[in-house]
TORVOTI-723469 format. One record per residue (C-alpha): x negated, z, y. Coordinates in Angstrom, 3 decimals, always signed. Example, Ala and Ser with C-alpha at 12.3 -4.5 7.8 and 13.67 -1.06 7.14 Angstrom:
% TORVOTI-723469
rec px->-12.300	pz->+7.800	py->-4.500
rec px->-13.670	pz->+7.140	py->-1.060
END
This chain:
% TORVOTI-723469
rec px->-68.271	pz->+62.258	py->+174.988
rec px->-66.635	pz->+65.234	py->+173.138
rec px->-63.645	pz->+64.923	py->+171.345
rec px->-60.744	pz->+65.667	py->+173.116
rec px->-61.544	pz->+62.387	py->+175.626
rec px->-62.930	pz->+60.503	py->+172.601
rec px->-59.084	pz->+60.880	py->+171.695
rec px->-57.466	pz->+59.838	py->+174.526
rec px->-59.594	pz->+56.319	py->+175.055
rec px->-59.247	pz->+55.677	py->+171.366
rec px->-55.491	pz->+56.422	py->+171.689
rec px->-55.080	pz->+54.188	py->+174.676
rec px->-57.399	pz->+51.454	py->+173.472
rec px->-55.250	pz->+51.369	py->+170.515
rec px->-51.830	pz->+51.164	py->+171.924
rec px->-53.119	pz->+48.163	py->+174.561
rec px->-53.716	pz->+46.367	py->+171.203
rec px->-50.208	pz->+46.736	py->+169.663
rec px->-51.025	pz->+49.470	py->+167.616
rec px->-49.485	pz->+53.283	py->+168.038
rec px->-51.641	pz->+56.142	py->+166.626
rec px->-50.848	pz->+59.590	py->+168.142
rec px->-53.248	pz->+62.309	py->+169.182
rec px->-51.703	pz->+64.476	py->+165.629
rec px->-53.139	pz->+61.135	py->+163.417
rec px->-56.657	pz->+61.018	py->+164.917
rec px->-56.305	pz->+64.871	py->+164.499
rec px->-55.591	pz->+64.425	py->+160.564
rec px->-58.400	pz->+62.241	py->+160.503
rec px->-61.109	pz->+64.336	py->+161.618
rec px->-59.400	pz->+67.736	py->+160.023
rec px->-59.618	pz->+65.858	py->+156.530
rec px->-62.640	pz->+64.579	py->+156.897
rec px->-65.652	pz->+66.433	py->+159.001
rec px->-68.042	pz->+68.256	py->+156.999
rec px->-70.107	pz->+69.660	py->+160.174
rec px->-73.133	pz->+71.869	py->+159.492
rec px->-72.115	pz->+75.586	py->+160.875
rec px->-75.185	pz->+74.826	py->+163.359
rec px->-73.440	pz->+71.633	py->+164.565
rec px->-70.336	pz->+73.607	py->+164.877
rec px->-72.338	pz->+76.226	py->+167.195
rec px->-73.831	pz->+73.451	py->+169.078
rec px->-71.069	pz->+71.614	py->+170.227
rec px->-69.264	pz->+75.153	py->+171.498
rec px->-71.622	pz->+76.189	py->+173.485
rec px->-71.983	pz->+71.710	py->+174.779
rec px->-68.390	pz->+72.210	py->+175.543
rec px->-68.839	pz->+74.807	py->+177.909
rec px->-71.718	pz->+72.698	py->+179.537
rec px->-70.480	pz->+70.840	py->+182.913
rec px->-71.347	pz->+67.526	py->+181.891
rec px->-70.063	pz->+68.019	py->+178.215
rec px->-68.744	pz->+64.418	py->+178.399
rec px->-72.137	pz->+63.114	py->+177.307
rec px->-71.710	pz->+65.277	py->+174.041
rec px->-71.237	pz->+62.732	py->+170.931
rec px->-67.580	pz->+62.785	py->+168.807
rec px->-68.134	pz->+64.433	py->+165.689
rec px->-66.097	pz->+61.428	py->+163.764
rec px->-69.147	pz->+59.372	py->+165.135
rec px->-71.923	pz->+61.763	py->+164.902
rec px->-70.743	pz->+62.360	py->+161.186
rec px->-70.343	pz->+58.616	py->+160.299
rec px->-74.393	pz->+57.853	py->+161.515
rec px->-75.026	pz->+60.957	py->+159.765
rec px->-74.049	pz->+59.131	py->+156.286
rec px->-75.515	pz->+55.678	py->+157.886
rec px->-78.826	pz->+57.316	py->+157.807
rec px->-78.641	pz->+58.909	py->+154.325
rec px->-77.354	pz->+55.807	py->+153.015
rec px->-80.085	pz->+53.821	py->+154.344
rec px->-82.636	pz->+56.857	py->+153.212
rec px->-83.976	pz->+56.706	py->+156.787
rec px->-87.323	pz->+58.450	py->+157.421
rec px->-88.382	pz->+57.320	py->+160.691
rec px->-85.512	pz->+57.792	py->+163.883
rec px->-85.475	pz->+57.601	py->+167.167
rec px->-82.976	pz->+58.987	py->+169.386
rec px->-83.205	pz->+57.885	py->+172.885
rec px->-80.920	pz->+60.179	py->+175.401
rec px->-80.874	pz->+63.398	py->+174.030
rec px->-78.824	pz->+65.688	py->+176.113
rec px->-78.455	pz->+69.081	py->+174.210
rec px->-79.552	pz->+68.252	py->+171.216
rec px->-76.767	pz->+67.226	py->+169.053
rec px->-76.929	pz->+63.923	py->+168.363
rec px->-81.166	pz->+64.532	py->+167.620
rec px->-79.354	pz->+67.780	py->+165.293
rec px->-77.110	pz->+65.525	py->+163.172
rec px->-79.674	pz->+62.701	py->+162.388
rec px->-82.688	pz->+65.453	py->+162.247
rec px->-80.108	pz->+67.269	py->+158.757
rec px->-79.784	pz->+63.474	py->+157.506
rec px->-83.472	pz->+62.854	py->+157.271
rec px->-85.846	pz->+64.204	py->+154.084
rec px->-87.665	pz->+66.808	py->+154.829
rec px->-90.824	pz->+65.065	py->+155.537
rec px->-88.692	pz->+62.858	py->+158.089
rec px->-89.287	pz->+62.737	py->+161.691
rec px->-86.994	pz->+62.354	py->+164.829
rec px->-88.806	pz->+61.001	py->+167.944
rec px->-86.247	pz->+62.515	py->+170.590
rec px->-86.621	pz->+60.954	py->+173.711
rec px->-85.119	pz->+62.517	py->+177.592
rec px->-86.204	pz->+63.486	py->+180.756
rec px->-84.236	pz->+66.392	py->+181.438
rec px->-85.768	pz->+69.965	py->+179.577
rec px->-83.063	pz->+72.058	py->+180.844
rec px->-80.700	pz->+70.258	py->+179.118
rec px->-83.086	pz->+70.108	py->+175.879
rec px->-83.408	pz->+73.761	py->+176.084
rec px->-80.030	pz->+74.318	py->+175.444
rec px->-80.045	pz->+72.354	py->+171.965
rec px->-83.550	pz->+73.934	py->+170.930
rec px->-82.488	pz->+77.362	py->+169.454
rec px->-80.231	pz->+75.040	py->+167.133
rec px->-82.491	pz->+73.263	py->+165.961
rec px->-84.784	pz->+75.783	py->+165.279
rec px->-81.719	pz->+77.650	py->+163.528
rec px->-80.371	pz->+74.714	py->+161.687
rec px->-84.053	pz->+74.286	py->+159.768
rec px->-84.929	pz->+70.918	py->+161.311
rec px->-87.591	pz->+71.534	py->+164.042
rec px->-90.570	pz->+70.394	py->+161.924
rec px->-88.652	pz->+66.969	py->+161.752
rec px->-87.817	pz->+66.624	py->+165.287
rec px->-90.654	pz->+65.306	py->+167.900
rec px->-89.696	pz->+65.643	py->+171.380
rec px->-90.826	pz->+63.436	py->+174.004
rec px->-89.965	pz->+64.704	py->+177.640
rec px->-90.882	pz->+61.194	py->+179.688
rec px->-89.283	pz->+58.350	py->+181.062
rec px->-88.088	pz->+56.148	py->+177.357
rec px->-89.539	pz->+53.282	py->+178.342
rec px->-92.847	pz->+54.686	py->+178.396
rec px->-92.297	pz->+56.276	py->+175.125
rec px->-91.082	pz->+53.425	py->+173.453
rec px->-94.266	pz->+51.458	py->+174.643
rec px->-96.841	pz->+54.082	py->+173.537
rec px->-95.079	pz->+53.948	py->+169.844
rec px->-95.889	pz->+50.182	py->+170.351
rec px->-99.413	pz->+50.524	py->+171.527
rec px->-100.094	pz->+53.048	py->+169.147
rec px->-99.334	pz->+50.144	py->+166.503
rec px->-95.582	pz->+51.850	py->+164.708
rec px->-93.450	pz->+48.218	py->+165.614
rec px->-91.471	pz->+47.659	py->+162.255
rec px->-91.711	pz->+51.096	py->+161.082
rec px->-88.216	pz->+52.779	py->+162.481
rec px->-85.590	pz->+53.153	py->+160.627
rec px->-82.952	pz->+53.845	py->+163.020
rec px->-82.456	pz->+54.587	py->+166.628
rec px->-79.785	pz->+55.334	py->+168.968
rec px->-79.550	pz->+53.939	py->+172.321
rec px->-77.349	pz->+57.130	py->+174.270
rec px->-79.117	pz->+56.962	py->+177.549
rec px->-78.801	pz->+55.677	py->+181.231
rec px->-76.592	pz->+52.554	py->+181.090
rec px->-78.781	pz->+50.026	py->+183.468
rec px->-82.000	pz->+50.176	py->+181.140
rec px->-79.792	pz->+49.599	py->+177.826
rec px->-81.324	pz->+45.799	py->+177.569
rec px->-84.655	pz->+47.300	py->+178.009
rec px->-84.405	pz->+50.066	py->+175.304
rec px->-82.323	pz->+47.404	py->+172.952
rec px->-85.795	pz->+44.899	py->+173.465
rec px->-88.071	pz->+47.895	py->+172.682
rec px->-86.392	pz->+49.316	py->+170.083
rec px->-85.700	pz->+45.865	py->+167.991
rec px->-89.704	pz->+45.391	py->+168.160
rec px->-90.063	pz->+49.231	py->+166.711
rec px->-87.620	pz->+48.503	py->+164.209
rec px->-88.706	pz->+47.569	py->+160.417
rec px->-86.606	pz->+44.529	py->+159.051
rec px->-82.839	pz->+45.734	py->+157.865
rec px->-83.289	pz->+48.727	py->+160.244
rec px->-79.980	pz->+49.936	py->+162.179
rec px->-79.808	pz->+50.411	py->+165.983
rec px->-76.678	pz->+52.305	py->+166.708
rec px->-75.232	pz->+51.684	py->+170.645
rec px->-73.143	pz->+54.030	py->+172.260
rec px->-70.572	pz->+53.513	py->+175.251
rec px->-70.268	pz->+50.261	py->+174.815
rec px->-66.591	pz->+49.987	py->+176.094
rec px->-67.884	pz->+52.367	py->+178.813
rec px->-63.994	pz->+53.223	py->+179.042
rec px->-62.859	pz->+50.116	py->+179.461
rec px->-64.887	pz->+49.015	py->+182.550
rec px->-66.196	pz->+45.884	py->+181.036
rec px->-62.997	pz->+44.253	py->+180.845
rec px->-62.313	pz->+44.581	py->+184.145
rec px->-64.093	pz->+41.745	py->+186.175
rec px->-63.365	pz->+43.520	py->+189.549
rec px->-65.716	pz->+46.431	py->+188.560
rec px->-69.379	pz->+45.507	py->+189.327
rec px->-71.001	pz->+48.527	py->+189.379
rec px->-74.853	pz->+48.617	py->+187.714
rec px->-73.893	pz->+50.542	py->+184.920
rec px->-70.678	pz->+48.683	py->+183.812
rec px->-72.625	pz->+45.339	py->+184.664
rec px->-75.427	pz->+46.398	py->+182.287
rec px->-72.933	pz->+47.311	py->+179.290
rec px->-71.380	pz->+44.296	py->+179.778
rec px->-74.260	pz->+41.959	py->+179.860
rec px->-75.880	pz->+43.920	py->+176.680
rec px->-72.313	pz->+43.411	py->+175.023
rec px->-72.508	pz->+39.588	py->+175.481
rec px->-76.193	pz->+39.431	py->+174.060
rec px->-75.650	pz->+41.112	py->+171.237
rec px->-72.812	pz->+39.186	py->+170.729
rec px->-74.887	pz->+36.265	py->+170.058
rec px->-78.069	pz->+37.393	py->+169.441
rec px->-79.277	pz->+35.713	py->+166.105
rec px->-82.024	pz->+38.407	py->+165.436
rec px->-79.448	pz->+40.884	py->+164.226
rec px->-76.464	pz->+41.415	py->+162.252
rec px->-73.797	pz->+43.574	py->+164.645
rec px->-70.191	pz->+45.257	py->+164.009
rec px->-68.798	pz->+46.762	py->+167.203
rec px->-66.440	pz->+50.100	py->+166.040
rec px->-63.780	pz->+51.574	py->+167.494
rec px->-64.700	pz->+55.073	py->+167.310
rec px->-65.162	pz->+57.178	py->+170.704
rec px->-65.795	pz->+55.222	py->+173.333
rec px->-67.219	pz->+52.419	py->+170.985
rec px->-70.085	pz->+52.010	py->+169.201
rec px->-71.951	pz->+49.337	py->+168.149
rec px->-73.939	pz->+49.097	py->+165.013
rec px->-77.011	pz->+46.137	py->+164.750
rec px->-79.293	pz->+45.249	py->+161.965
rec px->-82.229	pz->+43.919	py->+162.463
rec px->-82.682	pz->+40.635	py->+160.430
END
C-alpha cells in the first residue's frame, strides 16, 4: 500500500475512533521523520508508477521494521510476498553484511522490477530469492533442518494462506524472534460481518488466533493498513 492510501485509511480509522488527525499531521510525521536510503527513494518512484502500486509498503512502516530489525541485530529474514522489491530492499540495508534475506514470490516480472535496486543499493549478496509457491519454500527451510534460526519474517502475501505462512514461519522462528503481519485491517473488511469473502475471512480468522495465541507475545499498530507485530515466546 503506498502512502497516499496508507493516509486516507489511517485518517479514517482514526476519526471512527474519536480522534481527528488531518492528512497535513500524518504529513509532518513522515517529513520529520523518514530517513529513506536514495535507493528506496528510487524504488518506490518507479513502484508508484506500477499498476498495482497498492501492494507497495508505507515508508512510515517500512522504516519502523527497518529499526525493528537493527534493534533486534537480525541476521536471518524472511520476507514472504515480495512484489518489487522494496520491502526485501529495506530489511536487506538493516541486516550486517554477512546477513541474508530469503525473499519469497511467484511472480519474476514483478521481481525484476526491484532487482536493479538492489543490485544498486549494495545488498544483493544478502538477498536470496526464491521464485516458488511459499509454502514450499518455507517447508524446504524446515526439511533442510533451519526451524528456530529466523530472526524475522514478514507475512505480505496472498491473504487466504496467511494461517499457513503464520504456522510455518513460527516453527522457522528462533525463540524472541519477530513476525511482522501486514493488512491486517484489510481496510476495514473484518469488521464488517456481512463481508465473507476468502480473503477478508482469512484476515479475520488469523486476527482472532493471534489474539489468543499463547505461543507469542503480539501488539497490533495502527500504521498503514495495520500491522501486527508477534514474538515468538
Amino acid at each position: 500500500m503506498g502512502d497516499s492510501q496508507a493516509a486516507k485509511l489511517f485518517e479514517e480509522s482514526l476519526e471512527t475512533s474519536g480522534i481527528k488527525l488531518q492528512g497535513e499531521m500524518v504529513k509532518y510525521c513522515r517529513d520529520q521523520s523518514l530517513r529513506l536510503h536514495p535507493v528506496q527513494e528510487k524504488l518506490i518512484e518507479v513502484t508508484e508508477k506500477h499498476p498495482r502500486n497498492i501492494m507497495l509498503s508505507s515508508t512510515d512502516q517500512a522504516q519502523f521494521i527497518s529499526n525493528m530489525v537493527k534493534a533486534m541485530g537480525a541476521k536471518k529474514a524472511i520476507d514472504i510476498g515480495v512484489y518489487t522489491g522494496f520491502s526485501t530492499l529495506t530489511v536487506a540495508l538493516a541486516l550486517p553484511d554477512d546477513g541474508k534475506i530469503i525473499a519469497c514470490d511467484i511472480n519474476d516480472d514483478y521481481v525484476s522490477i526491484g532487482k536493479p535496486f538492489w543490485k544498486e543499493a549494495g545488498v544483493e549478496h544478502k538477498i536470496d530469492l526464491r521464485l516458488a509457491p511459499a509454502t514450499e519454500t518455507l517447508q524446504k527451510l524446515l526439511d533442510n533442518g533451519e526451524a528456530g534460526t529466523f530472526d524475522y519474517i514478514f507475512i505480505d502475501a496472498d491473504k487466504v494462506n496467511y494461517g499457513i505462512y503464520y504456522e510455518m514461519s513460527l516453527k522457522l522462528l528462533r525463540k524472541r524472534g519477530l513476525i511482522a503481519i501486514d493488512n491486517v485491517w484489510w481496510f476495514g473488511k473484518p469488521l464488517d460481518p456481512k463481508i465473507k469473502d476468502e480473503d477478508t475471512e482469512a484476515i479475520r480468522a488469523l486476527n482472532a488466533k493471534l489474539h489468543t495465541d499463547e505461543r507469542i507475545d503480539i501488539s497490533m499498530l495502527p500504521i498503514a493498513d495495520g500491522v501486527t507485530l508477534a514474538w515468538k515466546r
